[in-house]
ROTIGU-229062 format. One record per residue: x, y, z of N, C-alpha, C in turn; residue in three letters. Coordinates in Angstrom, 2 decimals, padded with zeros to 5 digits. Layout:
<recs>
X, Y, Z, X, Y, Z, X, Y, Z, ALA $
...
</recs>
This chain:
<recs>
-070.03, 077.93, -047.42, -069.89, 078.94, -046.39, -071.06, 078.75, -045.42, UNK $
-070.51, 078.54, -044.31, -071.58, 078.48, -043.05, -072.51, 079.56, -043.22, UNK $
-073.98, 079.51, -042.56, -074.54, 080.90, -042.56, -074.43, 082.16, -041.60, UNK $
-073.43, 081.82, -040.74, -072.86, 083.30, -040.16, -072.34, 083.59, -040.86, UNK $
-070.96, 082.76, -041.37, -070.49, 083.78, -042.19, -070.59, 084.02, -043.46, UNK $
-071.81, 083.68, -043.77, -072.75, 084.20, -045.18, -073.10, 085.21, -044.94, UNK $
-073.62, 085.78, -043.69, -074.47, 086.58, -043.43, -073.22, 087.90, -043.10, UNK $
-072.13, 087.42, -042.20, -071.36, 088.78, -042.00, -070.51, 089.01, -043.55, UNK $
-070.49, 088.64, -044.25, -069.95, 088.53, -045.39, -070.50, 089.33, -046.43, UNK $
-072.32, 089.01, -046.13, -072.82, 089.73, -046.92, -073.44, 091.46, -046.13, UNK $
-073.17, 090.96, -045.02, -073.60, 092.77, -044.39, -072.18, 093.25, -044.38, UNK $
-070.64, 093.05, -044.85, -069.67, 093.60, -045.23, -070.09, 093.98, -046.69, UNK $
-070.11, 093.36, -047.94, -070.51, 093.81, -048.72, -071.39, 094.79, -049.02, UNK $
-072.83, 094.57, -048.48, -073.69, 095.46, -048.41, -073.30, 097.14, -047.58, UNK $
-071.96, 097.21, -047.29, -071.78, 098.04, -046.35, -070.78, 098.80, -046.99, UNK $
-070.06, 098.23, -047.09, -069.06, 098.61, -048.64, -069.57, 099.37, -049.87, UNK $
-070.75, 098.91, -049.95, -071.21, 099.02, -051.48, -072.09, 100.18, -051.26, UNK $
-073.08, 100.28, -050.29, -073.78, 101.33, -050.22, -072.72, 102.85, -049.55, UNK $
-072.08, 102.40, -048.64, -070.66, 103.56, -048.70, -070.34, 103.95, -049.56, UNK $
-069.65, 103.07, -050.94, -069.49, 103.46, -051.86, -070.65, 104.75, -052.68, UNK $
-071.84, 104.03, -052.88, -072.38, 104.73, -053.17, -072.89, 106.09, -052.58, UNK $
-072.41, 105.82, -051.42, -072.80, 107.53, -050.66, -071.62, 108.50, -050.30, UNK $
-070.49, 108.09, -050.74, -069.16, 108.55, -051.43, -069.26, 109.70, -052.23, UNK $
-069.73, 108.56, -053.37, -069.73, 109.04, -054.78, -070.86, 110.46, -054.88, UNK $
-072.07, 110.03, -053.82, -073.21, 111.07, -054.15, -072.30, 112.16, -053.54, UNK $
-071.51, 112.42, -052.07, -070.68, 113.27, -051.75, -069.67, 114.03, -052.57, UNK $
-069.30, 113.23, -053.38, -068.16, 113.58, -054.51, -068.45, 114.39, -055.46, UNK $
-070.10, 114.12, -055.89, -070.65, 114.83, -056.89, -071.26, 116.21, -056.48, UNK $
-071.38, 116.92, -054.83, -071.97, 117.47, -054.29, -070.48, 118.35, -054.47, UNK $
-069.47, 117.78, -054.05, -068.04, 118.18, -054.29, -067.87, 119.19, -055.07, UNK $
-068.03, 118.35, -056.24, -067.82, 118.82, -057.87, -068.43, 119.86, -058.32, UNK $
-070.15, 119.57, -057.54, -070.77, 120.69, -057.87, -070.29, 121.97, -057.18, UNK $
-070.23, 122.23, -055.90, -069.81, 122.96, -055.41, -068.40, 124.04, -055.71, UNK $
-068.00, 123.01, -056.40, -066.32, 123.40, -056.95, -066.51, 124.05, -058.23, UNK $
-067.36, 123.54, -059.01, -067.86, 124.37, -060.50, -068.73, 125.46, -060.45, UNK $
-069.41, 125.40, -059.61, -070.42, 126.79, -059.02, -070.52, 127.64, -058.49, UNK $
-069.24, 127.58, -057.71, -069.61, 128.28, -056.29, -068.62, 129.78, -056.33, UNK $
-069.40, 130.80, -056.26, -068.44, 132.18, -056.57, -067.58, 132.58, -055.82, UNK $
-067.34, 131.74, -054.47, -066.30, 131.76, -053.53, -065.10, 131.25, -053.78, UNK $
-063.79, 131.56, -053.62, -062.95, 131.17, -054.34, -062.73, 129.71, -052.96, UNK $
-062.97, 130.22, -052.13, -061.94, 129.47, -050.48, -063.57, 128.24, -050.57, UNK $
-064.58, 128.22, -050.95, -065.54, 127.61, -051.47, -065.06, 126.10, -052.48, UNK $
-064.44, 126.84, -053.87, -063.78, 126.14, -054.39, -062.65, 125.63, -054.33, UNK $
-061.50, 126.00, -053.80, -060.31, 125.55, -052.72, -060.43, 124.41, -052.20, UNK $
-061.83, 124.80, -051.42, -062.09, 123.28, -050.45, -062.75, 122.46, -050.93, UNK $
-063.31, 122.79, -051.83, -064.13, 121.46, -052.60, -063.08, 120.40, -053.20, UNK $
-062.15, 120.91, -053.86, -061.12, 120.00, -054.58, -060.36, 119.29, -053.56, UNK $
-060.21, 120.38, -052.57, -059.07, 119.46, -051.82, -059.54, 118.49, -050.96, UNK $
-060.93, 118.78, -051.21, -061.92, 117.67, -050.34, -062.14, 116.41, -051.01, UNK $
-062.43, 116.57, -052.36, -062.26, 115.94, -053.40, -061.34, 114.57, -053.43, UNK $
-059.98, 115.30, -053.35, -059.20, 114.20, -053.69, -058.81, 113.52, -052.23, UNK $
-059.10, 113.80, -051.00, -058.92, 113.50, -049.72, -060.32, 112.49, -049.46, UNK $
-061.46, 112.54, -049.98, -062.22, 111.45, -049.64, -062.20, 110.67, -051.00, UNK $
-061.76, 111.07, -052.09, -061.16, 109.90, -052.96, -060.46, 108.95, -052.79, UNK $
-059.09, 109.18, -052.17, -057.91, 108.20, -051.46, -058.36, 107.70, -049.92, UNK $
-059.26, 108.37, -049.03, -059.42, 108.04, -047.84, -060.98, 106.95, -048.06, UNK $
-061.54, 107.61, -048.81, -063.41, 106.86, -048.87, -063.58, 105.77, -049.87, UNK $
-063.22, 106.76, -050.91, -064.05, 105.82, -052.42, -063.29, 104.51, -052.59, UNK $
-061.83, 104.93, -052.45, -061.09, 104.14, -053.34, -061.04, 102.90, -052.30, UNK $
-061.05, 103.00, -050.95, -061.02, 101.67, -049.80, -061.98, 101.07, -050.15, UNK $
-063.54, 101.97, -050.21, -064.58, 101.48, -050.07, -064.90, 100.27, -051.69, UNK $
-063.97, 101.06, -052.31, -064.59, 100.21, -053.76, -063.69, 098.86, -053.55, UNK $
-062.74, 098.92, -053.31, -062.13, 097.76, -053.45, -062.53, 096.72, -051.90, UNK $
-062.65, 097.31, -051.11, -063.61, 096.40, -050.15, -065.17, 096.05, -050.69, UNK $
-065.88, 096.49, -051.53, -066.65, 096.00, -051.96, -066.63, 095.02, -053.27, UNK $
-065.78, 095.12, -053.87, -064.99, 094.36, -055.03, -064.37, 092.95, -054.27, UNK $
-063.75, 092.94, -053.15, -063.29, 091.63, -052.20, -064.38, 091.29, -051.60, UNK $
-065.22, 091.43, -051.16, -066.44, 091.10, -050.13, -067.34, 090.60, -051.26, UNK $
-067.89, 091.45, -052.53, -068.34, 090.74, -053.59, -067.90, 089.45, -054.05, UNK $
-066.28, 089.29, -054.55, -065.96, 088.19, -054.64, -066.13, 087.23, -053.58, UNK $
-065.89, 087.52, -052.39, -066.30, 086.32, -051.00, -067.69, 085.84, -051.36, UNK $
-068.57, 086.80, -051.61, -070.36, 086.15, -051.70, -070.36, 085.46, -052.87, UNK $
-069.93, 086.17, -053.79, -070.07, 085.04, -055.59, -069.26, 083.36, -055.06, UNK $
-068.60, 083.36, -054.40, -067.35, 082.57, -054.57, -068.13, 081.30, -053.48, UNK $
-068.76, 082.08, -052.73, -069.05, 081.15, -050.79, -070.80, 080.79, -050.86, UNK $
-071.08, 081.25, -051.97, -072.81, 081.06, -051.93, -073.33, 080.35, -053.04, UNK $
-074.69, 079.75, -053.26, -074.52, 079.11, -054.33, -075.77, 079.96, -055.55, UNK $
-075.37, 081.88, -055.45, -075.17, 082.13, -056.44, -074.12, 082.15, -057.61, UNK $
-072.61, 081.85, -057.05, -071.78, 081.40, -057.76, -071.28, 082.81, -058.79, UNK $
-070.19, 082.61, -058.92, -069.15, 083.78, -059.87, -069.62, 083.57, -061.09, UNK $
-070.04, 082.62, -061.65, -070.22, 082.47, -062.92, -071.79, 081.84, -063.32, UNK $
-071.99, 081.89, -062.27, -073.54, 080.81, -063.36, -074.85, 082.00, -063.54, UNK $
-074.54, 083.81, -062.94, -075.75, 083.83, -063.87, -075.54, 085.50, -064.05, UNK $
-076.05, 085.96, -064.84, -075.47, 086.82, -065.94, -075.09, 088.15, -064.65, UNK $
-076.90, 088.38, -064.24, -076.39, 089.44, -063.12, -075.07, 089.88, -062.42, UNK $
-074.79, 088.64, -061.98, -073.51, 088.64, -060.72, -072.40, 088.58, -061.34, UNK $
-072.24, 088.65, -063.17, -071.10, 088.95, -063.58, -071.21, 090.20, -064.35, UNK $
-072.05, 090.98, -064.47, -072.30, 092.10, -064.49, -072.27, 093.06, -063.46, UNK $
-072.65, 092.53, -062.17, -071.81, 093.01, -061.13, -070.40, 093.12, -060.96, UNK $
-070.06, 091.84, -061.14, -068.58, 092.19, -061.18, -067.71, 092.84, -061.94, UNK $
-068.71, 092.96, -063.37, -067.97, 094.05, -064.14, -067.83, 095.18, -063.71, UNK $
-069.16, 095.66, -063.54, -069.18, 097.19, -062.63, -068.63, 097.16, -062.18, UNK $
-068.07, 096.22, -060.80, -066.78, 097.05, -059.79, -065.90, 097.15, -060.33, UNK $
-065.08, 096.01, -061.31, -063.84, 095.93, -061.61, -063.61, 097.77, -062.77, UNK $
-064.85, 097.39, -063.00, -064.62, 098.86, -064.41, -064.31, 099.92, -064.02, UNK $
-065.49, 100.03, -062.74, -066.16, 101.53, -062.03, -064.83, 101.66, -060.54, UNK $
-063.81, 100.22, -060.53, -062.73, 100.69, -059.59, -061.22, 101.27, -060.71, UNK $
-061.10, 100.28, -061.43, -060.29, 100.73, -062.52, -060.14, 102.33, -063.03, UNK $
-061.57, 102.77, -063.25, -061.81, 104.02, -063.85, -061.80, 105.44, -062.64, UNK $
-062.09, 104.78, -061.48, -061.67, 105.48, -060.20, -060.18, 105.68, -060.00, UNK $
-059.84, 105.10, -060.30, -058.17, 104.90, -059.85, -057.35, 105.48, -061.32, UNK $
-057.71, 105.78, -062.01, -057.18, 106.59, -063.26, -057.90, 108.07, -062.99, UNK $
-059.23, 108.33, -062.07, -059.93, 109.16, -061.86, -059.43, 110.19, -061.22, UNK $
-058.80, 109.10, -060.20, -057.86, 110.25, -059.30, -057.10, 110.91, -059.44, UNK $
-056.24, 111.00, -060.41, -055.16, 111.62, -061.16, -055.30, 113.00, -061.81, UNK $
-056.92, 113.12, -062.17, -057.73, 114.14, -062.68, -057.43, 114.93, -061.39, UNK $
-058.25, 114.34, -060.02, -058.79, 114.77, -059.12, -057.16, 115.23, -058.55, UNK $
-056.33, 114.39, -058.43, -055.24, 115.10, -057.92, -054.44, 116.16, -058.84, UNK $
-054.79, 116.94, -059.69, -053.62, 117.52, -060.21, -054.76, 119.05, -059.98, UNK $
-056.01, 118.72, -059.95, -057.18, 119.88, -060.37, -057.05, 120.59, -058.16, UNK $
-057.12, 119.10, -057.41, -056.65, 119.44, -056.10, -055.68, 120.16, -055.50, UNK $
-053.91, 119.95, -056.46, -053.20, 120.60, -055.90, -053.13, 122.06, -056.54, UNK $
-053.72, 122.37, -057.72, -054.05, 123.85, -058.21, -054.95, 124.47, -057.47, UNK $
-056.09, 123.52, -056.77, -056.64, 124.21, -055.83, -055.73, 124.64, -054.60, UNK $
-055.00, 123.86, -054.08, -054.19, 123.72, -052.95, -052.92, 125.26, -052.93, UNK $
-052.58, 125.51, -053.78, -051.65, 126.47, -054.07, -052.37, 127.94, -054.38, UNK $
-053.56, 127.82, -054.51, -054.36, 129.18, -054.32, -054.25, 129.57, -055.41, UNK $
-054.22, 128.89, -056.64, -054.01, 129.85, -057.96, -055.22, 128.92, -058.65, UNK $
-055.80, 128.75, -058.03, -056.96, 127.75, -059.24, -057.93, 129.38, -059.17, UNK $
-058.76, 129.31, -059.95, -059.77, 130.69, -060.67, -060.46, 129.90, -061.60, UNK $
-061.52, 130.81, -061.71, -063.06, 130.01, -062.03, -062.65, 129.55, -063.76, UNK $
-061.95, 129.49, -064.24, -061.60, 129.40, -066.14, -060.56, 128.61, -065.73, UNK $
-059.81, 128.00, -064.53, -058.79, 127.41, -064.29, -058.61, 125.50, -064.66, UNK $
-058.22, 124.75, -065.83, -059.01, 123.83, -065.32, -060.24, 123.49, -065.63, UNK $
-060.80, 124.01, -066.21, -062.42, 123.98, -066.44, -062.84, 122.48, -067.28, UNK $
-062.37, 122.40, -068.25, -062.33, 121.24, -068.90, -061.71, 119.99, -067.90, UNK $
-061.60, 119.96, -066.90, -060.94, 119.20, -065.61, -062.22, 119.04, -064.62, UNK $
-062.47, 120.41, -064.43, -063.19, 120.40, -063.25, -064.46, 119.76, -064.23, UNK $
-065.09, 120.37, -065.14, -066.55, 119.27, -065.56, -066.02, 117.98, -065.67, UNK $
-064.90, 117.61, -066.12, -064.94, 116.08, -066.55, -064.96, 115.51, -064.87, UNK $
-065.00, 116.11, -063.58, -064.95, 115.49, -062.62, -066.33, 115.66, -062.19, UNK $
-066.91, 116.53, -062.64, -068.85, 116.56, -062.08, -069.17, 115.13, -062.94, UNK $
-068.78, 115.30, -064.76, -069.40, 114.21, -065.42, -068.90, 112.77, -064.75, UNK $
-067.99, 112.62, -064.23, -067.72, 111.16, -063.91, -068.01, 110.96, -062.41, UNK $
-068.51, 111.88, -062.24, -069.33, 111.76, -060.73, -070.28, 111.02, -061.01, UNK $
-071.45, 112.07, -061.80, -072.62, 111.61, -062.15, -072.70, 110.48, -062.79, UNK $
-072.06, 109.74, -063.70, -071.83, 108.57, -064.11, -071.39, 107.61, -062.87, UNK $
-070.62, 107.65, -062.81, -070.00, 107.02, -061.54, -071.49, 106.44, -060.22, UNK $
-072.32, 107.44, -059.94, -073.22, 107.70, -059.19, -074.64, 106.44, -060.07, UNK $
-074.79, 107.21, -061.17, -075.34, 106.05, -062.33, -075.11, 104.66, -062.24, UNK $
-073.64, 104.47, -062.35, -073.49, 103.28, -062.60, -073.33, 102.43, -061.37, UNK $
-073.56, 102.91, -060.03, -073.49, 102.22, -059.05, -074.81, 102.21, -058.38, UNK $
-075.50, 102.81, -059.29, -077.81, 102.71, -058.60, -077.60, 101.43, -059.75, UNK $
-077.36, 101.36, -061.05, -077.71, 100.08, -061.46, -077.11, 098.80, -061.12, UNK $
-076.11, 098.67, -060.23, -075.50, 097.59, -060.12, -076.90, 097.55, -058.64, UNK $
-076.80, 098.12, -057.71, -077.76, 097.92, -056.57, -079.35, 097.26, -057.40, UNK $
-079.88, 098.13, -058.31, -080.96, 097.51, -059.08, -080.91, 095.63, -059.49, UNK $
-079.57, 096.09, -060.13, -079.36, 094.36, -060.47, -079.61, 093.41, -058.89, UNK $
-078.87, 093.80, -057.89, -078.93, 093.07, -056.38, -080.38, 092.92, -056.02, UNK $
-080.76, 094.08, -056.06, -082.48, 093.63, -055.58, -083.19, 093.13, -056.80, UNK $
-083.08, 092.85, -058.09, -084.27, 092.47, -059.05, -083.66, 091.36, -059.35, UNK $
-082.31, 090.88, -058.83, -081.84, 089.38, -059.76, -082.44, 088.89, -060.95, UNK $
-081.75, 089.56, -062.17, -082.96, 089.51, -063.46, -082.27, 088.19, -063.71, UNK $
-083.23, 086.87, -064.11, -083.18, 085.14, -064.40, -082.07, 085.60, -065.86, UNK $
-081.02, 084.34, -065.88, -080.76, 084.43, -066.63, -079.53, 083.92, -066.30, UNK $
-079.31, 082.50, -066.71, -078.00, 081.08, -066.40, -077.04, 081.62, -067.45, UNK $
-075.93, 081.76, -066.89, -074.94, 081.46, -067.91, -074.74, 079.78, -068.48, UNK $
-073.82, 079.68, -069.22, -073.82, 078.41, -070.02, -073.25, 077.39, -069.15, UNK $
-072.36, 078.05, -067.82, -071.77, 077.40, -067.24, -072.72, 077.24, -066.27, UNK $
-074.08, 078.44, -065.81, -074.56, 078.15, -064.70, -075.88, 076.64, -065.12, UNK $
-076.11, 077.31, -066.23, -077.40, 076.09, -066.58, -076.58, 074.29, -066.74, UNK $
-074.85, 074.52, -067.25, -074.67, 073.05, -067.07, -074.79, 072.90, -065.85, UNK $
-073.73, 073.39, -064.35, -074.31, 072.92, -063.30, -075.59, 072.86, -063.17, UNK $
-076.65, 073.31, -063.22, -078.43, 073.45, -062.88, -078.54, 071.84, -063.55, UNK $
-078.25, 071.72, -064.36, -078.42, 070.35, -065.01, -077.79, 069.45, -064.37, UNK $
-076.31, 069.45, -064.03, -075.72, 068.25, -063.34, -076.54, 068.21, -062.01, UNK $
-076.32, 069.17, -060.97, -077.25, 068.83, -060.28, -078.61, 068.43, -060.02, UNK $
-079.85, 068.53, -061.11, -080.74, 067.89, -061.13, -080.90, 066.64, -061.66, UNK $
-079.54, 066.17, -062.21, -079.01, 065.13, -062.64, -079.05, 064.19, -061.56, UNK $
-077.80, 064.43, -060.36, -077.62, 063.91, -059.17, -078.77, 063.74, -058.50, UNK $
-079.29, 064.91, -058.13, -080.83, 064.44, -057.13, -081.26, 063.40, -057.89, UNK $
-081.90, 063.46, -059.25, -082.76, 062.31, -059.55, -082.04, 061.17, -059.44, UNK $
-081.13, 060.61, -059.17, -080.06, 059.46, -059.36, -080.02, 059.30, -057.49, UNK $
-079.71, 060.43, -056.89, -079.65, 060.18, -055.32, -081.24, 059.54, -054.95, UNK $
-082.51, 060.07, -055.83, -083.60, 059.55, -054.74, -083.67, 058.04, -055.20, UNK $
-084.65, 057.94, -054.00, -084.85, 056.16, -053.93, -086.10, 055.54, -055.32, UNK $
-085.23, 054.54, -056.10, -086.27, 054.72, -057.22, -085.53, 055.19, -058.63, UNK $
-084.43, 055.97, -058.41, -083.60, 056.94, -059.49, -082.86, 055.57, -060.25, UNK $
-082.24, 056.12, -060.89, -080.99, 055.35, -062.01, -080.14, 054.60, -060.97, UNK $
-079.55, 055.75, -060.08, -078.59, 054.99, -059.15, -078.80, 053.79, -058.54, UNK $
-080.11, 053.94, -057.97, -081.20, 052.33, -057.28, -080.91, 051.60, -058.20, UNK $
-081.93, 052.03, -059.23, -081.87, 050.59, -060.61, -080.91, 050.12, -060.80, UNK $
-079.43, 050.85, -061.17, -078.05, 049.93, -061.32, -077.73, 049.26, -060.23, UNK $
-077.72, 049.75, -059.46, -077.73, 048.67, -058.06, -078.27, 047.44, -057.74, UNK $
-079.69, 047.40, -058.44, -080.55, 046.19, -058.31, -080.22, 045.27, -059.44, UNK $
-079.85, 046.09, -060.36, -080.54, 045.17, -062.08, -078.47, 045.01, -062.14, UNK $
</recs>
């Protein structure tokens, strides 16, 4: 991948991903609001807000960051597979989009009880926390995937250290002087 479009590739990702994450902090502000709040038209709108920047925000944003991720693993020569981080990244999205998208289902059924004006503070309840808790998780698990991006903790997969090897293989064989020279001469 050329370095423009390394670079717009990776300020799509990076753009995606931190959206995402400022989604999710919204979502959880949501939740809270929706479990707390002694206003009923308070809680009304929290849910229905809920599941409207779920389908409109989170869920674009995760899977544009899940495609734009794959473009950088795939176009750079950190590579999809050669080192533990960046497939731990990719777990996170694939998990943390998977578990969004089963998430919503929560969020839509707790939304349209809000929507019909019969949701009440005991309504749901076991619904409405499991949507604060998978906020806050959710929120969790997308500061550690960013941690992993900025600390790139060392660490080759089996596939990344054989390439690391073939290629220091090649250089020493490409310079002048290497194996490659010698068979050539001798």
């Amino acid at each position: 991948m050329n370095p423009r479009l390394r670079k717009l590739a990776l300020t799509a990702h990076v753009t995606a991903s931190v959206g995402w994450l400022g989604a999710v902090a919204v979502f959880l502000a949501l939740a809270v609001a929706g479990l707390t709040s002694p206003d009923a038209q308070t809680v009304r709108g929290a849910y229905v807000a809920m599941e409207l920047t779920g389908w409109l925000v989170l869920v674009p944003l995760s899977l544009a960051s899940l495609l734009t991720g794959l473009l950088q693993a795939l176009g750079t020569a950190w590579g999809l597979f050669r080192h533990y981080w960046v497939l731990f990244k990719l777990l996170i999205n694939v998990v943390a989009t998977v578990l969004l998208l089963v998430h919503m289902q929560v969020v839509g059924q707790v939304s349209d009880a809000a929507a019909e004006a019969s949701l009440s503070a005991g309504d749901h309840f076991g619904m409405r926390v499991q949507l604060l808790a998978d906020a806050g998780a959710a929120l969790l698990v997308l500061l550690i995937a960013v941690v992993l991006s900025v600390y790139k903790p060392k660490g080759l997969t089996r596939y990344g250290w054989r390439r690391q090897q073939e290629s220091k293989m090649r250089q020493r064989t490409a310079e002048p002087g290497g194996q490659a020279a010698g068979l050539a001469v001798g």
